[in-house]
C-alpha positions as CSV (number, residue, x, y, z in Angstrom):
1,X,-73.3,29.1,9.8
2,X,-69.6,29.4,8.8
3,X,-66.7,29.8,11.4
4,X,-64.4,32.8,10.1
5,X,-60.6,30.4,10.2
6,X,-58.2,33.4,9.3
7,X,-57.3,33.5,12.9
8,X,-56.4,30.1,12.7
9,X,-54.7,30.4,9.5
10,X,-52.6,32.6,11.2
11,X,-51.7,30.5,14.3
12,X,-51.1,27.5,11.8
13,X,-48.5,29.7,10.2
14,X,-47.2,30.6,13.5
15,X,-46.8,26.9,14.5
16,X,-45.4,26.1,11.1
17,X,-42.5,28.9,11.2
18,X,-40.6,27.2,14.2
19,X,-40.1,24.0,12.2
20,X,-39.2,25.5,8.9
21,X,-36.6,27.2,10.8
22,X,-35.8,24.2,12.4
23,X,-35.4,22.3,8.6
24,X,-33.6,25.1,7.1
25,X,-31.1,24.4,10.0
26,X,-31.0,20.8,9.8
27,X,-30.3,21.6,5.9
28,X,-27.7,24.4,7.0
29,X,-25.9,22.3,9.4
30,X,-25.9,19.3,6.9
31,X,-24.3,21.5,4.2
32,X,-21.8,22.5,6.9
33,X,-21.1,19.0,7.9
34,X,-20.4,17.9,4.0
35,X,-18.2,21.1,3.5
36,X,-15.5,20.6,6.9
37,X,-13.5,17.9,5.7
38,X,-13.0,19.6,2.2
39,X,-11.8,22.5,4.0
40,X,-10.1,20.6,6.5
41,X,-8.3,18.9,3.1
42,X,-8.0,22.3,1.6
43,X,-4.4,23.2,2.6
44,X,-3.1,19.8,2.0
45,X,-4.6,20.0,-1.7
46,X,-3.1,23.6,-2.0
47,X,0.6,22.1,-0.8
48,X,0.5,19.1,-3.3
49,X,-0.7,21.6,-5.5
50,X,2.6,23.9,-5.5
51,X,4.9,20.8,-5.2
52,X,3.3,18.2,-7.2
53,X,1.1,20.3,-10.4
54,X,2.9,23.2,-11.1
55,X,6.2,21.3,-11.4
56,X,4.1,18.6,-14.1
57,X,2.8,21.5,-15.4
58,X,6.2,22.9,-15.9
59,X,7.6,19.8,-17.7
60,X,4.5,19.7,-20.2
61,X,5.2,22.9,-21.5
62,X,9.3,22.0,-21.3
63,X,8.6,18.6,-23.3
64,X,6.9,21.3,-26.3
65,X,10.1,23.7,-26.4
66,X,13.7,23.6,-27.7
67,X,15.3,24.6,-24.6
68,X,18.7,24.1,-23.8
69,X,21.7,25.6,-22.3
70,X,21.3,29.2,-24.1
71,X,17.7,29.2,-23.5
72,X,18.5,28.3,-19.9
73,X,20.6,31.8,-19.9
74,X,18.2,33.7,-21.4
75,X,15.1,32.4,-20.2
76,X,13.4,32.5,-23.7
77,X,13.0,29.9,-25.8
78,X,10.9,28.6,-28.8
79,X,7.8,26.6,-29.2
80,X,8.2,23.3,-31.0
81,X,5.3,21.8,-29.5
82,X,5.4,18.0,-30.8
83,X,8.8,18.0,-32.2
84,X,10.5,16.4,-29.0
85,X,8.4,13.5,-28.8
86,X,8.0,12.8,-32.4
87,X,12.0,13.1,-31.9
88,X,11.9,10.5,-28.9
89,X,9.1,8.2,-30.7
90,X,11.3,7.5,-33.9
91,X,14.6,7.2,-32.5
92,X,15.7,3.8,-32.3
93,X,17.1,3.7,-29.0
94,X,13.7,4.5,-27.6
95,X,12.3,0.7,-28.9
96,X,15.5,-1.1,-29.2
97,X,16.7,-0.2,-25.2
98,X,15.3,2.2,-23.3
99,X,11.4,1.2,-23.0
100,X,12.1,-2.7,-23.4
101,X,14.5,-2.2,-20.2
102,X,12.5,-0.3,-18.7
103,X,9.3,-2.7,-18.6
104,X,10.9,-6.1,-18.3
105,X,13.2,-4.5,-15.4
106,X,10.2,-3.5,-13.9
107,X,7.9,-6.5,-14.2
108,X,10.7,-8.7,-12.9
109,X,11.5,-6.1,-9.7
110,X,7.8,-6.1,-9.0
111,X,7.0,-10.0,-9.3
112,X,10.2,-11.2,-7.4
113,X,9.8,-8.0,-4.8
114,X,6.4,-9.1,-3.9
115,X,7.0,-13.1,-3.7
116,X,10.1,-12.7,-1.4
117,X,8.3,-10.1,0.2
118,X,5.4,-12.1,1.1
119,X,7.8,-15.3,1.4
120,X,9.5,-13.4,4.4
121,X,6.5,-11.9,6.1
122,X,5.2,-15.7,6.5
123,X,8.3,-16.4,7.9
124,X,7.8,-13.8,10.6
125,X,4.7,-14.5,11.4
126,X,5.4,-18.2,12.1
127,X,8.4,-17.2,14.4
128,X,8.4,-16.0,17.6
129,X,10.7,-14.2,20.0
130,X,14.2,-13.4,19.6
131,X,13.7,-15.1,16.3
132,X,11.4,-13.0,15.2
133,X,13.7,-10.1,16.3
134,X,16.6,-11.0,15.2
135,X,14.6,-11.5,11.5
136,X,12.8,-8.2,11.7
137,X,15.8,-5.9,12.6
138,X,17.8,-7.9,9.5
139,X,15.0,-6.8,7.2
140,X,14.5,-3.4,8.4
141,X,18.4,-2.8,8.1
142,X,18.3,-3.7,4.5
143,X,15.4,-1.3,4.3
144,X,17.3,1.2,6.3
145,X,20.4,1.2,3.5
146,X,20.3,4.3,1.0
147,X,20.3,3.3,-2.1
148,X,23.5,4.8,-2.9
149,X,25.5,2.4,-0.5
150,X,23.6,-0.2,-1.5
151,X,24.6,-0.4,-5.3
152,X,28.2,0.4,-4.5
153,X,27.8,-2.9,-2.3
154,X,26.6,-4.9,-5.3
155,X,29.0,-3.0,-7.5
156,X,31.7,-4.3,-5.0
157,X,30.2,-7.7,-5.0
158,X,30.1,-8.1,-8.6
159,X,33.5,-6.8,-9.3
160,X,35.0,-8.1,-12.5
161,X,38.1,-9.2,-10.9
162,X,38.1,-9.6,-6.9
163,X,34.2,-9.4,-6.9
164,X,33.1,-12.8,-4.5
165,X,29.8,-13.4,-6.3
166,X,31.6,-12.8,-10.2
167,X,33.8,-15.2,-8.9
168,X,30.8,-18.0,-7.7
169,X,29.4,-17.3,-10.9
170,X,32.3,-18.4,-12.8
171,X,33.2,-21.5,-10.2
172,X,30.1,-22.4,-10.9
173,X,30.7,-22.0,-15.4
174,X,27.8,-19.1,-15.7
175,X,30.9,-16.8,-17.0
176,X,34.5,-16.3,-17.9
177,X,36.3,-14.0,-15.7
178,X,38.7,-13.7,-18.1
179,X,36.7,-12.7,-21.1
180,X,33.1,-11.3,-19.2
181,X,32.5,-8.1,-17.6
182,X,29.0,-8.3,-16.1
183,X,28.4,-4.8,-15.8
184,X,29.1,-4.3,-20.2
185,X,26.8,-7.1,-20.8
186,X,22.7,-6.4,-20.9
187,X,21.4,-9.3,-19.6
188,X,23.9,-9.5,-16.1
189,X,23.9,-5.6,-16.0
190,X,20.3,-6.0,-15.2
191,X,20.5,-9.2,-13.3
192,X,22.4,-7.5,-10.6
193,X,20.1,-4.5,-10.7
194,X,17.2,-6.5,-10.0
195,X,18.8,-8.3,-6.9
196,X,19.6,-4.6,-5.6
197,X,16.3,-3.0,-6.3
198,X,15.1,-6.5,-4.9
199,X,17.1,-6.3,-1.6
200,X,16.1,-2.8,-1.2
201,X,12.7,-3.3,-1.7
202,X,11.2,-6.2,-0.4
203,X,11.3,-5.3,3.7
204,X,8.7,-2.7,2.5
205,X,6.2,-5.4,1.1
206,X,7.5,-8.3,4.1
207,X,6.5,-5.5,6.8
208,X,3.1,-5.1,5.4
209,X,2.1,-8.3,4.3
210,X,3.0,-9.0,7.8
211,X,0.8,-6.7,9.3
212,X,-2.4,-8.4,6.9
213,X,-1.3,-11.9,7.8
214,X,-1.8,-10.8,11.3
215,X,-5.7,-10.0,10.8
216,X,-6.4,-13.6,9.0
217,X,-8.1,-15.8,12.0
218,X,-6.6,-18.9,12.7
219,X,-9.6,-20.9,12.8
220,X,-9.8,-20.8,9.2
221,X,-6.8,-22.2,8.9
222,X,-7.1,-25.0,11.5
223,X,-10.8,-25.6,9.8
224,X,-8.9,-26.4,6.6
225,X,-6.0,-28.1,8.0
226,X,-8.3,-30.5,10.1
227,X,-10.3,-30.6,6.1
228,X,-6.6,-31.7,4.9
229,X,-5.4,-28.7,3.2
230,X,-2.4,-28.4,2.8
231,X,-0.2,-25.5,3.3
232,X,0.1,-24.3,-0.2
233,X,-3.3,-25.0,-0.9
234,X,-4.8,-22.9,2.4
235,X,-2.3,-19.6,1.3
236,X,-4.3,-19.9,-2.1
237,X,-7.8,-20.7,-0.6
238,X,-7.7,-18.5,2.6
239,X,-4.9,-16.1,2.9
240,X,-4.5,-15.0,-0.6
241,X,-8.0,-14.0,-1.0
242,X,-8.4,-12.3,2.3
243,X,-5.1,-10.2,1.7
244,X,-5.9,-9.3,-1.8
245,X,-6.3,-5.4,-0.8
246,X,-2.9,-5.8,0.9
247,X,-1.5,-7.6,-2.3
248,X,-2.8,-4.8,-4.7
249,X,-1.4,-1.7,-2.3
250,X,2.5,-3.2,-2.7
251,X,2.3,-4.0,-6.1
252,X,0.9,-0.9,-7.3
253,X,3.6,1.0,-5.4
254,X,6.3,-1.4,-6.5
255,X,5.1,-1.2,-9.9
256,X,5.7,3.0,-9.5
257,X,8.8,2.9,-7.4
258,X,10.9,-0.1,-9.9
259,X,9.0,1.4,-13.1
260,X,11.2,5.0,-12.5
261,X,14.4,3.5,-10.6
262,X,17.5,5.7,-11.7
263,X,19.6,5.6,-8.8
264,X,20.6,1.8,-9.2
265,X,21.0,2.0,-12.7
266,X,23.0,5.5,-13.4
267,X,25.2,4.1,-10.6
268,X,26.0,0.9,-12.1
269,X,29.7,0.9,-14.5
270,X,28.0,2.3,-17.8
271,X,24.5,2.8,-16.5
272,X,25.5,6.8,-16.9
273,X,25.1,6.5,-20.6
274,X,28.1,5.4,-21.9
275,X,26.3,2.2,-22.5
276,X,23.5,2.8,-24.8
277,X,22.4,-0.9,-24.5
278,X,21.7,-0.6,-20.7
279,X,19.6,2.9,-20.4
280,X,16.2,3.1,-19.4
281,X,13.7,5.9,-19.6
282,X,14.7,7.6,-16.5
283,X,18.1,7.5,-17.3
284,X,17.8,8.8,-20.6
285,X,15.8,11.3,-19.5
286,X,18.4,13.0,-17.1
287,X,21.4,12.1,-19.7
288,X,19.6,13.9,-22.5
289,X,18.9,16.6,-20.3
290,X,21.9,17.0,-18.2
291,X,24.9,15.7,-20.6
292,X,23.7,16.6,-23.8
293,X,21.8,20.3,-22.6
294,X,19.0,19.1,-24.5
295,X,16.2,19.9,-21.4
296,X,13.1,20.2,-24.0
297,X,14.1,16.6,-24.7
298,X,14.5,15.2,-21.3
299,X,11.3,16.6,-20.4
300,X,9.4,14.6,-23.2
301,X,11.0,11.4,-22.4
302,X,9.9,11.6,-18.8
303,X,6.5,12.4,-20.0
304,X,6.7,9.7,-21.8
305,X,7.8,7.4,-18.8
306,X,5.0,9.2,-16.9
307,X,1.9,8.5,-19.5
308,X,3.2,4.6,-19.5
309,X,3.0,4.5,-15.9
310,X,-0.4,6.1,-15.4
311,X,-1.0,3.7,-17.7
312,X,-0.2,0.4,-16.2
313,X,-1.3,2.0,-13.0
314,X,-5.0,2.3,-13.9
315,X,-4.7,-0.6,-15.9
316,X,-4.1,-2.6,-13.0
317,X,-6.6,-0.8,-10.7
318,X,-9.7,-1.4,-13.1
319,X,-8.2,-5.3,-13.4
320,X,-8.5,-5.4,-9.7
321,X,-12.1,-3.4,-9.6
322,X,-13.9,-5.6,-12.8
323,X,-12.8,-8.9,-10.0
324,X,-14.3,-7.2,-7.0
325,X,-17.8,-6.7,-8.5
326,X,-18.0,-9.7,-10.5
């Protein structure tokens, strides 16, 4: 004899519809979660997008026009599209000056920033006290120094004829006061450039190294020591590894900050153009744009100077990903 089940069809359905409510929910409220911190985010992107893309977006199409001072006037100006930067690519100043300067400035800013950087951050955290103090507030003050001041400092310093350090330097038979200017000369132009961008940039990388060196436990360190490792060797072996995150932050930043320095170099006696043998990109850029009214120009260069960037950028950052995962 069958039992008729539509009757309990129907309260299986009814027990059923409370849970598919219930998952549809759970799914609801999942979706809800994922979505908050996008729109949380979603005025920040909107800011960086009116201050940071439209403004890029606005030298791209600059870099592809031949606009200069009448165009400024008028607001209209023609389409050249490649013409600037096939301008830029061929000229000789581009591969004779400004990108050679521009990259081995940079690579020696970034490599000496970061050693006496991490140099003085070991210092503080071996000292203790007013020691420490009196370190710390001497490294934040050169921190604290605009740039501006700063370079008329070293300017002041390097003086070709009552500067103290020109005159070390030629105590010491590096130069002849009487026949050397440093600030004419390529090589010293940009040795005293590094020292400033140097001195101005290395509390930055001490400050944060510091705070890393901080969160390395000391009982790897006595473990090693007790081993016999030496100082040197436990930095390489312990320290370095653990702080490798830390190391990669201030070098990429360095690396953007010294790769697009202009203050410290259009400053500098001759660094304003007159010297063609001491411009870099950045420089260039605002001279062709600014001096000679050529804007169209002065775009292209610095999207130039921008594509090499991104592109030592994310060259480093997928040199530092390739050692993390093999």
């Amino acid at each position: 004899m069958s039992v008729p089940t539509d009757h309990l069809r129907g309260v299986d359905q009814s027990l059923d519809r409370p849970a598919r409510r219930r998952g549809k929910g759970l799914l609801t409220y999942a979706s809800a979660n994922r979505r908050r911190p996008w729109m949380l985010l979603l005025p920040t992107f909107i800011v960086l997008g009116l201050l940071l893309l439209y403004p890029m977006l606005r030298v791209l199409i600059l870099s592809m026009q031949d606009f200069g001072l009448r165009e400024l006037v008028s607001g209209d100006a023609d389409f050249v599209f490649l013409d600037n930067f096939r301008e830029v690519l061929t000229d000789s100043t581009m591969w004779r000056y400004a990108l050679p300067n521009t990259v081995l400035f940079s690579v020696a800013c970034v490599i000496l920033t970061v050693v006496v950087g991490t140099a003085v951050a070991m210092l503080l955290a071996k000292l203790s006290g007013w020691a420490r103090i009196l370190v710390t507030t001497a490294v934040m003050t050169a921190w604290a120094v605009p740039a501006v001041t700063g370079t008329y400092v070293w300017i002041y310093l390097f003086d070709a004829r009552s500067g103290f350090l020109t005159h070390l330097l030629s105590d010491a038979g590096f130069i002849d006061m009487a026949t050397t200017n440093i600030f004419s000369e390529r090589f010293w132009f940009y040795a005293v450039a590094t020292l400033n961008v140097v001195h101005h940039g290395f509390p930055f990388v001490a400050i944060t190294v510091l705070a890393g060196l901080l969160t390395v436990p000391t009982e790897l360190h006595e473990a090693a020591a007790i081993d016999g490792a030496g100082a040197w060797k436990r930095f390489w072996l312990i320290t370095a590894p653990i702080l490798k995150p830390v190391f990669a932050i201030v070098t990429i930043l360095s690396t953007i900050w010294d790769f697009k320095v202009f203050t410290q170099i259009y400053l500098m006696p001759g660094g304003d153009g007159a010297n063609q043998e001491v411009l870099n990109l950045g420089v260039w850029s605002y001279v062709s744009a600014m001096s000679q009214n050529r804007f169209g120009l002065g775009a292209a260069i610095a999207v130039l100077l921008t594509l090499v960037l991104l592109g030592i950028t994310i060259f480093y950052l997928r040199t530092l990903f390739k050692e993390d995962t093999s």
